[in-house]
KOLFI-792377 format. One line per 3 residues: number of its first residue (from 1); for each residue x, y, z of C-alpha. Coordinates in steps of 0.25 Angstrom, whole numbers. Layout:
N
NUM	X,Y,Z ~ ...
***
This chain:
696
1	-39,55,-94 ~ -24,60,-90 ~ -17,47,-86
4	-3,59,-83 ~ -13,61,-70 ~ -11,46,-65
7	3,49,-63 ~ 0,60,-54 ~ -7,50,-44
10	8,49,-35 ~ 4,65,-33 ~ -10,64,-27
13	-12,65,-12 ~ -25,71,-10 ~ -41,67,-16
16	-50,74,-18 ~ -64,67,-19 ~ -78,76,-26
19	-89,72,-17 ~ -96,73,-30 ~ -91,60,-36
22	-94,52,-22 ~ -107,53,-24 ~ -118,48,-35
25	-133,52,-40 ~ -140,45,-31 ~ -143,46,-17
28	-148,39,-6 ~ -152,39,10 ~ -142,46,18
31	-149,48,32 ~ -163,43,37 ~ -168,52,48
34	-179,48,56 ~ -189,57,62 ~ -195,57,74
37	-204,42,78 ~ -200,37,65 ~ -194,22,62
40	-179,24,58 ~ -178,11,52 ~ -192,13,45
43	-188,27,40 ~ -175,21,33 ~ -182,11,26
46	-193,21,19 ~ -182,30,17 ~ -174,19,8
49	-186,15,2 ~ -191,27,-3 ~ -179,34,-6
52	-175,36,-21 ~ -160,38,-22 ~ -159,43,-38
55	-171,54,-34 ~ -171,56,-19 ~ -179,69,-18
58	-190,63,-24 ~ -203,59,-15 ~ -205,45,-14
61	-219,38,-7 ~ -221,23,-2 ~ -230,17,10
64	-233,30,14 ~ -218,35,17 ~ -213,46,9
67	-198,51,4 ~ -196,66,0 ~ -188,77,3
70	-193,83,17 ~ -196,97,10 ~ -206,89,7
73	-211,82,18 ~ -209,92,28 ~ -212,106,22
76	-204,116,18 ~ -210,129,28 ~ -225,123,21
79	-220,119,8 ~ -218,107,4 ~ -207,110,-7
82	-193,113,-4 ~ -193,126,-14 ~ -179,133,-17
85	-180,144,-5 ~ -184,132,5 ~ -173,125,12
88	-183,114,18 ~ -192,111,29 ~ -193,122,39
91	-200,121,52 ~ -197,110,63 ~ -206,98,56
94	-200,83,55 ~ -188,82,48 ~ -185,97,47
97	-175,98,58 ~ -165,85,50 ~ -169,92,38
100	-160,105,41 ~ -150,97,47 ~ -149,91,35
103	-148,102,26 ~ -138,107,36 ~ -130,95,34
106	-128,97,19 ~ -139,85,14 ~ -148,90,4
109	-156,79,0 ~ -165,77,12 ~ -179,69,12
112	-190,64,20 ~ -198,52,25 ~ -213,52,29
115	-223,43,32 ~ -235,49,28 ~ -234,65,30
118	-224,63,42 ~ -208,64,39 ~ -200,51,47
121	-186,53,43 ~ -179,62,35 ~ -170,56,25
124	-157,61,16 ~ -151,58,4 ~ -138,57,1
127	-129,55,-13 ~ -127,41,-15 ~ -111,37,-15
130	-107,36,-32 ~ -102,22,-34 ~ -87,20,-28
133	-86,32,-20 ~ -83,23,-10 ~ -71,19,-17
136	-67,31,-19 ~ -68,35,-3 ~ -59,22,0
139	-50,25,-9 ~ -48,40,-5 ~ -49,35,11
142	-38,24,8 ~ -28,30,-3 ~ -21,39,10
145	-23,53,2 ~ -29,67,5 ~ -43,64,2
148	-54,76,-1 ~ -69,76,-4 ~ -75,87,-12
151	-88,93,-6 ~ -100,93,-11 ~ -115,90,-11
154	-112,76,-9 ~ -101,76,0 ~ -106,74,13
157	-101,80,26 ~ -88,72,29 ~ -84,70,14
160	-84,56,13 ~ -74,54,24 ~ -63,65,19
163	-61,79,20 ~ -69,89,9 ~ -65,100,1
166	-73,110,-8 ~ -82,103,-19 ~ -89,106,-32
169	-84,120,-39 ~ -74,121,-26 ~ -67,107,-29
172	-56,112,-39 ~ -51,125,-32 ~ -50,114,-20
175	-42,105,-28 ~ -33,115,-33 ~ -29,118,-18
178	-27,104,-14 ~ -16,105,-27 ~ -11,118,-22
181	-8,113,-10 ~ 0,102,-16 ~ -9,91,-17
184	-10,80,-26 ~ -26,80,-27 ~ -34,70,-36
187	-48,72,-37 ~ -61,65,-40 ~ -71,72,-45
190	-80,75,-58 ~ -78,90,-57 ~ -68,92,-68
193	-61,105,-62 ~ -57,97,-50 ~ -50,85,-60
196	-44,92,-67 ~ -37,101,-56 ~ -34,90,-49
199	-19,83,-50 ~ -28,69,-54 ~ -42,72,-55
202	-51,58,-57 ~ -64,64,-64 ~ -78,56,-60
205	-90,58,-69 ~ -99,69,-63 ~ -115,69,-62
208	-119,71,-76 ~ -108,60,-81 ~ -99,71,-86
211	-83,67,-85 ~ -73,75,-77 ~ -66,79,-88
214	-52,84,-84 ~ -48,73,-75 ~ -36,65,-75
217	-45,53,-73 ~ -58,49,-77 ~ -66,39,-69
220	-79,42,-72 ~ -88,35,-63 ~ -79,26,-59
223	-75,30,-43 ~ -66,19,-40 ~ -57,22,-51
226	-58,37,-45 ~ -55,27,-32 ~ -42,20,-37
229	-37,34,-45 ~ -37,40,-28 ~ -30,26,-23
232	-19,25,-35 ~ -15,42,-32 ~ -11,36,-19
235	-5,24,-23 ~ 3,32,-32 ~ 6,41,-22
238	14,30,-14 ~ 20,23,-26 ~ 26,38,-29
241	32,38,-15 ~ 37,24,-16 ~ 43,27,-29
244	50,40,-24 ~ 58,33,-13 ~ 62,21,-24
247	67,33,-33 ~ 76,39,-22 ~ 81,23,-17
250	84,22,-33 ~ 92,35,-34 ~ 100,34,-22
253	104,19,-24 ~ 107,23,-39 ~ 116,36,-35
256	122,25,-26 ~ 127,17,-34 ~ 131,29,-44
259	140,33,-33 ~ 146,19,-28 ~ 148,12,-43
262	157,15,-53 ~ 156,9,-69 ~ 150,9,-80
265	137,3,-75 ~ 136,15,-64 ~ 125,21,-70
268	116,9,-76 ~ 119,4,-59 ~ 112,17,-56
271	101,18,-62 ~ 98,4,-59 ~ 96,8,-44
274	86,20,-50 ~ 80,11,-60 ~ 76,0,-50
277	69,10,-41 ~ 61,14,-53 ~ 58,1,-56
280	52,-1,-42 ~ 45,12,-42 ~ 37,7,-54
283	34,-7,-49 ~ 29,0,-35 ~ 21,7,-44
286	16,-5,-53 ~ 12,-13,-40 ~ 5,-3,-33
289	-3,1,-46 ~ -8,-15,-46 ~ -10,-15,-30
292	-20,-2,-34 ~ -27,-9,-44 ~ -31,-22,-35
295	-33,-14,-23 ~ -47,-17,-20 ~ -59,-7,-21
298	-63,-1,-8 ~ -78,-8,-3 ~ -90,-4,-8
301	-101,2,2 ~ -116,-2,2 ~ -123,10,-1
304	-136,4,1 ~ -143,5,16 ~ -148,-10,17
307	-150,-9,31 ~ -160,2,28 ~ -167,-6,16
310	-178,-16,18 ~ -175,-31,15 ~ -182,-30,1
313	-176,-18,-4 ~ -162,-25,0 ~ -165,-37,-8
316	-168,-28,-21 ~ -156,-19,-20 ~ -147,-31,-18
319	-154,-38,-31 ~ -157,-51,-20 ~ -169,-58,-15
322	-173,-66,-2 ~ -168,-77,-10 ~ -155,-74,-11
325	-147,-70,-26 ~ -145,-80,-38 ~ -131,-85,-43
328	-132,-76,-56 ~ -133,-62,-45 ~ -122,-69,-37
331	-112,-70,-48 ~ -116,-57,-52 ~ -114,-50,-40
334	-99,-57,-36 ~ -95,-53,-52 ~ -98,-39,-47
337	-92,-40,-34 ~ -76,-33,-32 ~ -69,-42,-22
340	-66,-30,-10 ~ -53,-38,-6 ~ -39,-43,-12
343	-32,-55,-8 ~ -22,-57,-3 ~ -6,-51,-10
346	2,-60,-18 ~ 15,-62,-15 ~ 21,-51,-22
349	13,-43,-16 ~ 15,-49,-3 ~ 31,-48,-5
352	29,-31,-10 ~ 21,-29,6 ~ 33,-37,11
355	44,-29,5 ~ 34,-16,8 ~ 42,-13,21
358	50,-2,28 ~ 64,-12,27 ~ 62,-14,13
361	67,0,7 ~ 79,-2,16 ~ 84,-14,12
364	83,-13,-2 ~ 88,1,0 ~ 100,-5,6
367	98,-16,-4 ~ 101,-3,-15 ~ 112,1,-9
370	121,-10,-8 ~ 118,-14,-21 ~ 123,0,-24
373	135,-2,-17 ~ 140,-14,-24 ~ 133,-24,-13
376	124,-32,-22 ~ 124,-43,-13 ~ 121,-38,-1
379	110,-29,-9 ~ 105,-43,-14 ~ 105,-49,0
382	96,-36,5 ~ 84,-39,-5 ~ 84,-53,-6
385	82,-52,9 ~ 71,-43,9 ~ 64,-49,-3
388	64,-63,4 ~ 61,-57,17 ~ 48,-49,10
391	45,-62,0 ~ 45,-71,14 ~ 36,-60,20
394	26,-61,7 ~ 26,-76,8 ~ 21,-76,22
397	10,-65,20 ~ 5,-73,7 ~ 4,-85,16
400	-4,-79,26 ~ -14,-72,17 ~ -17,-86,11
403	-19,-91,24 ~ -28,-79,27 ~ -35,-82,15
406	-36,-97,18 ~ -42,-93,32 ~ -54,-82,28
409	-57,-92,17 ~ -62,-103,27 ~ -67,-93,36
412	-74,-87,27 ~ -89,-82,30 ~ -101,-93,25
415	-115,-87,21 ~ -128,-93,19 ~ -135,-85,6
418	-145,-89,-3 ~ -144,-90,-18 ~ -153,-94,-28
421	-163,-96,-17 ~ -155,-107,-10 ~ -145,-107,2
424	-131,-106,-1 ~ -117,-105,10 ~ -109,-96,4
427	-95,-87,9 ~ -95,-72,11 ~ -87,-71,0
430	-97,-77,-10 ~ -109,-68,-5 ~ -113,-56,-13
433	-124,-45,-10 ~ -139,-50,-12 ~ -137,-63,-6
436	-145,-68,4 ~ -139,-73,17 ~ -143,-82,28
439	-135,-79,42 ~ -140,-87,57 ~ -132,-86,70
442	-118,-88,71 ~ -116,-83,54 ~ -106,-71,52
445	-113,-62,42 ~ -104,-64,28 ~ -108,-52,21
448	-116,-37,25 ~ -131,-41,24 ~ -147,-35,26
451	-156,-44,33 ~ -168,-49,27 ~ -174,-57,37
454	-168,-57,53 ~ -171,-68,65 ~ -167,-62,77
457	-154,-60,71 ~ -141,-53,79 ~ -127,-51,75
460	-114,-49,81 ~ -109,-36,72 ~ -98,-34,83
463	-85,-36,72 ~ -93,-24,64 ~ -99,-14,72
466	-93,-17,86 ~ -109,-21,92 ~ -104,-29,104
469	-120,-35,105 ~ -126,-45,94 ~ -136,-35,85
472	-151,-39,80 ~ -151,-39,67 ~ -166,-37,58
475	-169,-37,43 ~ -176,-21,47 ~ -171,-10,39
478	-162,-2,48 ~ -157,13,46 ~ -144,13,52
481	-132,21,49 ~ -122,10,57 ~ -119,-3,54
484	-123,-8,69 ~ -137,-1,68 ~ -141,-9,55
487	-149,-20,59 ~ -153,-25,47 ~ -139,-29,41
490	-128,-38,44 ~ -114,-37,41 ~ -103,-45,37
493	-94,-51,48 ~ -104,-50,60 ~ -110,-62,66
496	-124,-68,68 ~ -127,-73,83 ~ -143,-75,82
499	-154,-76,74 ~ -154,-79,57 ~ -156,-70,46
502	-154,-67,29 ~ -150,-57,24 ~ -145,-50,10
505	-130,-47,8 ~ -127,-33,6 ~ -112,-32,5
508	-101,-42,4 ~ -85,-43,8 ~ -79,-28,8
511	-91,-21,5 ~ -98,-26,19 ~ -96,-17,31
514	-84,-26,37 ~ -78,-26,24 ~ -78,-11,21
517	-75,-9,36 ~ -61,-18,34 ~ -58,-10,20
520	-59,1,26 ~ -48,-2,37 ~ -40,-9,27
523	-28,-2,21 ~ -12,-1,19 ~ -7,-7,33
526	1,1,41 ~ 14,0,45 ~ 14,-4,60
529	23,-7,73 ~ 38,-11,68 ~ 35,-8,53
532	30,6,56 ~ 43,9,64 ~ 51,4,54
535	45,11,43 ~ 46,23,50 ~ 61,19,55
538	64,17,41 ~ 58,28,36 ~ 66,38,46
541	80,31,44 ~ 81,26,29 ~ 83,42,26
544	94,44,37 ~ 101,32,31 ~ 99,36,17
547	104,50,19 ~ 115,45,29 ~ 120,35,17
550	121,46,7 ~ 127,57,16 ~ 138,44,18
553	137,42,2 ~ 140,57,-1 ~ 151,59,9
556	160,48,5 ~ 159,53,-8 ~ 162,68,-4
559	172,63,1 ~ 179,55,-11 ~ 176,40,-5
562	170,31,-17 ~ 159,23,-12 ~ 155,10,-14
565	164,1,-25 ~ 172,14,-28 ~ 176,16,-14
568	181,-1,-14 ~ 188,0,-28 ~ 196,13,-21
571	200,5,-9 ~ 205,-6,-18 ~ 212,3,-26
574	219,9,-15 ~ 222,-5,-7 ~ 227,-8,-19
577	237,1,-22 ~ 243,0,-8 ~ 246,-14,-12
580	253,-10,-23 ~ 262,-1,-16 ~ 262,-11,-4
583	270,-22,-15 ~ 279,-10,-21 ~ 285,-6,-9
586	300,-9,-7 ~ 307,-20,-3 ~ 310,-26,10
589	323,-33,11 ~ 322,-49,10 ~ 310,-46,2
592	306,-43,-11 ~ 299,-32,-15 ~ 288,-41,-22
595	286,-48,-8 ~ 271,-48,-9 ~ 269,-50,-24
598	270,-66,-24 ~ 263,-76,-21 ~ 271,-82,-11
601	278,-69,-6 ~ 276,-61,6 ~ 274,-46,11
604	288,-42,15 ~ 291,-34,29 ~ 293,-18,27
607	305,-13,34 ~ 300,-10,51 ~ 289,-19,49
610	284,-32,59 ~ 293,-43,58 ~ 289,-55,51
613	282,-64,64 ~ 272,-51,65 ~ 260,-59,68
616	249,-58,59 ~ 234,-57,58 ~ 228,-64,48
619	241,-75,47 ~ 244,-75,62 ~ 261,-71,59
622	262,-81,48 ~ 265,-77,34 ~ 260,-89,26
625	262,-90,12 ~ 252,-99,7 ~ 252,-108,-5
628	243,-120,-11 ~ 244,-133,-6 ~ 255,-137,-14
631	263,-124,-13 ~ 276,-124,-2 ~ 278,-112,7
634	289,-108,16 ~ 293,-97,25 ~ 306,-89,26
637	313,-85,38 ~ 307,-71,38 ~ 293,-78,40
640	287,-74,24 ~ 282,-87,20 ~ 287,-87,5
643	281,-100,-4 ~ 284,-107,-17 ~ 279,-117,-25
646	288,-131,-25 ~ 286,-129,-39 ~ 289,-116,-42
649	302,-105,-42 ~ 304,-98,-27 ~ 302,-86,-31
652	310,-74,-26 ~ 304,-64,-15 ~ 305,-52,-23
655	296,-58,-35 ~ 303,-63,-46 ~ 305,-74,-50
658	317,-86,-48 ~ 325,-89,-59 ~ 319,-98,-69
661	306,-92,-62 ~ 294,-84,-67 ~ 290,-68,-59
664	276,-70,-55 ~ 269,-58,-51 ~ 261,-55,-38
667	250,-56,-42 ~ 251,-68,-50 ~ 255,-79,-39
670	261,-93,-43 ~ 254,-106,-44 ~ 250,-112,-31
673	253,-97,-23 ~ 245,-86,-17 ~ 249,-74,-10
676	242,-75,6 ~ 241,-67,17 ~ 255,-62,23
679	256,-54,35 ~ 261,-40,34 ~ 272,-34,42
682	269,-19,41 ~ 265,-12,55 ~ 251,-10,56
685	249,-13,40 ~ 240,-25,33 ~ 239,-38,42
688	240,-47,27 ~ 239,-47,13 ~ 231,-57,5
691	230,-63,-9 ~ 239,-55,-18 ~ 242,-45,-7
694	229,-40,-6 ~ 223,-37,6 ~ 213,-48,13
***
């Protein structure tokens, strides 16, 4: 409906979830109570037999049991109706005392059983969950936000798991003070003031089909939609984050290199830095849009009590019989099956975790800066190092998951099932719900399963529930709230140690108790041992650094100090003038003034200065005039080396040329000659001059 909301996702930091939309219009058993002498496991099973989820105040009869509402069954104060100025059963009969704990309790559909005229248990009924709330939950539990549940008749005591706020007619003034205390909120709802006062409001279809008009999205009915909306807000939220920090690395590398460059490419160099960093914001923000959409749907759970169900009431709600299912059900079935797991990354992927660490900031914040500075090289070395680190790193992991892969695929679980009435050996992975399976000693169970028939059957259930002792299994209906007390199931991952047994599959990979168990655990890993500290080192000193480089920065430039190329083309400047007034000085007697403009000349001693044996560094006390291989030198008495070419004019110590002779400036040298390094003979001044009297 407004897709200007969805650019309002970074923003949100609180859900808010209408207890309305979690639940559906059909009910079913929430707790059986058994009375005094009567058979728990017998009560349940009448209890589920009788009871009629689409209409579950109505009074339902079979074999002499009977389902009503216990105003019913019991009296109310000698009446047998629960008029409107009646609040229920009053005296101290059967089923009286739970009925008011009950009501005090907040349940409001409350029936009972009897066996003839006498009441055995007292039963409530509860809303059934609407289809994906679960998905919903798990996605609110996992996305790491500040999640509410609005109250309501449906909303149970503990909301679900999270805190509650004010419901119904109350839900929007509650809204509007998560806003005004400065909340993002996003809410899910089919109450259209609540959407519409919300900064993203996600409307679901109410009761009577009506849309939430006035909501930024519409999902209908659809609550995983509503699910990914609450996982995308923050996933937004964190790309917002990330983005921010690359924005403020691209501003300061590109006001860098506006303060450390000069030309007429100043600009276009700067906003290359701020450029870049925008470009990487948006490919974060690419790639973690994909990573959303293939992130797999949270587990289904079974809503249906099959440890409470008889054996043939299992086999009609799974569509199966004794003889297992057909090839046309199991192809049907694996078509509508969602795989609950991903494999594992590719290597881009792999190679984005590597790069995904603490270091990685710095060194290409470093990188940034040298580049800036005029040090492309060394900015290159910096990246192509921590590329090829990461790229080693995402190599090694993708070796290993194939070898992981390798590994679970010969270990994988085997099965016996029957299929179109004969016996098949089949892999965990090729069962679905409905077939018939066969399990003997030694077996480990491949999927979540009812017993249909038991001989002295007894499994370890040790790596799901902890039970130290094998437990005796039975194809008897059991009421059980806990795993460990169902008898008459058997679960994924546990293993048989006596006795044989068949039974139907129930569930299968993430939707069995193990595998709801491990998705529940899993998540974002943490940051742990050395990487934690050095996230946490890095994230205390990269701002002392930062701020200690710009205080640096700013003083030199207070202070009138170029940086960078400026402050190198200054020096140059200034070293180069002094050797222009150091050639123009004035003469020194039995030298020229041009004594260091030649080739072959030499620098000549000013007046007080070292005599002419003053031992040098670099030419350990020798002046050497050096030529090419077929070039002569010689040396005077005064210890100057001064050299010419057989084939050439001597030419004359102050420069010119010799009669018949061509002036060749210093900077020009003859064939065959370069100027080297000649020590100097000033007090304290430059231990040598090189090429063209530069300094070395």
């Amino acid at each position: 409906m407004n897709p200007g909301a969805l650019r309002l996702l970074d923003r949100i930091d609180t859900v808010v979830v209408d207890s309305d939309v979690l639940v559906g219009t059909a009910f079913t058993v929430g707790e059986v109570i058994p009375l005094a002498g009567a058979d728990a496991s017998e009560v349940a099973v009448r209890a589920y037999a009788l009871f009629r989820p689409t209409d579950p105040a109505a009074t339902t009869e079979a074999d002499g049991w009977t389902l009503a509402p216990i105003e019913r069954l019991v009296g109310n104060g000698g009446s047998g109706d629960n008029g409107p100025d009646n609040d229920g059963p009053d005296g101290d009969g059967p089923g009286r005392a739970q009925w008011r704990r009950l009501r005090a309790a907040g349940v409001h559909t409350i029936l009972g059983l009897a066996q003839g005229t006498a009441v055995t248990a007292v039963v409530t009924a509860v809303p059934e969950r609407a289809e994906g709330a679960e998905a919903l939950l798990a996605s609110c539990r996992r996305s790491g936000l500040t999640v509410w549940v609005a109250g309501g008749v449906a909303c149970p005591d503990d909301g679900f798991g999270f805190p509650v706020i004010p419901g119904g007619h109350r839900l929007p003034a509650a809204v509007g003070d998560l806003r005004a205390a400065g909340a993002g909120v996003l809410v899910v709802s089919h109450r259209r003031p609540a959407v519409g006062g919300a900064d993203c409001g996600v409307g679901v279809d109410g009761p009577d089909g009506a849309p939430a008009w006035g909501a930024d999205v519409l999902v209908g009915t659809d609550l995983p939609t509503a699910a990914m909306m609450v996982e995308a807000a923050a996933v937004a939220a964190r790309v917002s984050r990330r983005a921010v920090r690359l924005a403020r690395i691209g501003s300061g590398a590109g006001a860098l290199v506006a303060l450390t460059s000069t030309g007429p490419r100043l600009l276009s160099r700067a906003m290359l830095m701020v450029n870049g960093a925008g470009a990487l914001a948006f490919g974060d923000g690419v790639w973690a849009a994909r990573e959303l959409d293939r992130r797999p749907p949270p587990p289904s759970i079974p809503r249906t009590p099959w440890h409470v169900l008889s054996t043939r009431r299992v086999l009609a709600g799974l569509g199966s019989s004794a003889d297992g299912l057909t090839s046309a059900q199991v192809a049907s079935r694996r078509a509508d099956d969602v795989p609950g797991g991903t494999g594992a990354p590719g290597l881009f992927a792999a190679l984005a975790r590597e790069l995904a660490s603490p270091l990685t900031p710095v060194l290409l914040g470093g990188a940034a800066l040298s580049a800036a500075s005029g040090s492309v090289l060394d900015a290159g070395l910096v990246v192509s190092v921590a590329v090829m680190s990461a790229l080693v790193g995402a190599v090694q992991q993708r070796r290993a998951d194939r070898a992981l892969a390798r590994l679970f695929a010969r270990s994988a679980l085997r099965a016996r099932a029957r299929r179109d009435g004969a016996d098949v050996e089949l892999t965990a992975r090729e069962l679905v719900p409905g077939d018939v399976i066969s399990i003997g000693p030694g077996d480990v169970v491949p999927a979540d399963a009812r017993l249909l028939s038991a001989t002295s059957l007894e499994v370890d259930e040790s790596s799901l529930t902890g039970e130290s002792l094998p437990v005796t299994k039975s194809s008897r209906p059991v009421a059980a709230s806990y795993v460990a007390e169902r008898s008459s199931m058997v679960y994924e991952g546990t293993t048989v140690v006596a006795g044989a047994a068949t039974a139907a599959v129930v569930a299968t990979g993430p939707a069995t108790e193990a595998g709801r168990g491990m998705a529940a655990a899993a998540g974002p890993a943490k940051a742990v041992g050395v990487e934690a500290r050095l996230a946490a080192i890095t994230e205390f000193t990269a701002p002392v650094v930062l701020g200690a480089a710009a205080v640096l920065l700013a003083s030199g430039l207070v202070r009138g100090r170029p940086a960078g190329p400026a402050r190198r083309r200054h020096a140059e400047r200034g070293c180069g003038a002094r050797r222009r007034r150091g050639a123009r000085g004035p003469a020194v007697p039995g030298h020229g003034r041009a004594a260091v403009r030649g080739p072959a000349a030499v620098r000549p001693r000013r007046a007080g200065a070292q005599p002419a044996d003053h031992r040098n560094a670099r030419t350990g006390g020798r002046a050497v005039l050096r030529q090419d291989r077929h070039a002569h030198q010689r040396q005077d008495p005064s210890g100057h080396g001064v050299g010419r070419h057989p084939c050439r004019r001597r030419r004359r110590a102050d420069g010119a040329a010799a009669p018949g002779g061509r002036r060749r400036s210093a900077r020009h040298p003859g064939a065959g000659q370069r100027a080297q390094v000649v020590p100097s003979h000033r007090p304290g001044g430059d231990q040598g001059r090189g090429r063209h009297g530069h300094p070395p």
